[in-house]
C-alpha positions in Angstrom: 125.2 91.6 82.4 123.2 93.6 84.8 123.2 91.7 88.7 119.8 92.4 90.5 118.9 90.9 94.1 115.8 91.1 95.8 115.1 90.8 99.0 111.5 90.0 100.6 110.5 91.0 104.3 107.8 91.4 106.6 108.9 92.7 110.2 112.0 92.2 110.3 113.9 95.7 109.7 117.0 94.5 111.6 117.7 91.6 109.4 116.7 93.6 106.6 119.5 96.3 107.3 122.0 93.7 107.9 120.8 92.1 104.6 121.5 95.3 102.9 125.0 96.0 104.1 126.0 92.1 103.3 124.6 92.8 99.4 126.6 96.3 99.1 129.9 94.5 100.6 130.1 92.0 98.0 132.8 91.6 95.4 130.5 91.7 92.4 127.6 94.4 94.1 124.3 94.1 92.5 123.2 96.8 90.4 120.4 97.3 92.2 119.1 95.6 95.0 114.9 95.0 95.2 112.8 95.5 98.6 109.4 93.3 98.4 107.7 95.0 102.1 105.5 92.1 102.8 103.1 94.5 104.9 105.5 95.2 107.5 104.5 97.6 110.2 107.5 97.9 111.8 108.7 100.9 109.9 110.2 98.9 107.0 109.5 101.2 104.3 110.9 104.3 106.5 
């Protein structure tokens, strides 16, 4: 079974990051992990 998690943002790169960190630190990681950039303009998609 295949684990995906997907995350949605909009301005808000700093929780984002932290988000990111706290999905690759799990026991089971996902294999893959989903952005949805909500029209950030805070250089999300950088």
């Amino acid at each position: 079974m295949k684990v995906f998690a997907t995350v949605v943002t909009h301005n808000r790169i700093e929780s984002l990051k932290k988000c990111i960190e706290h999905l690759r630190k799990q026991t089971r990681k996902p294999d893959a992990i989903i952005i949805i950039n909500n029209g950030s303009t805070d250089h999300t998609l950088e």
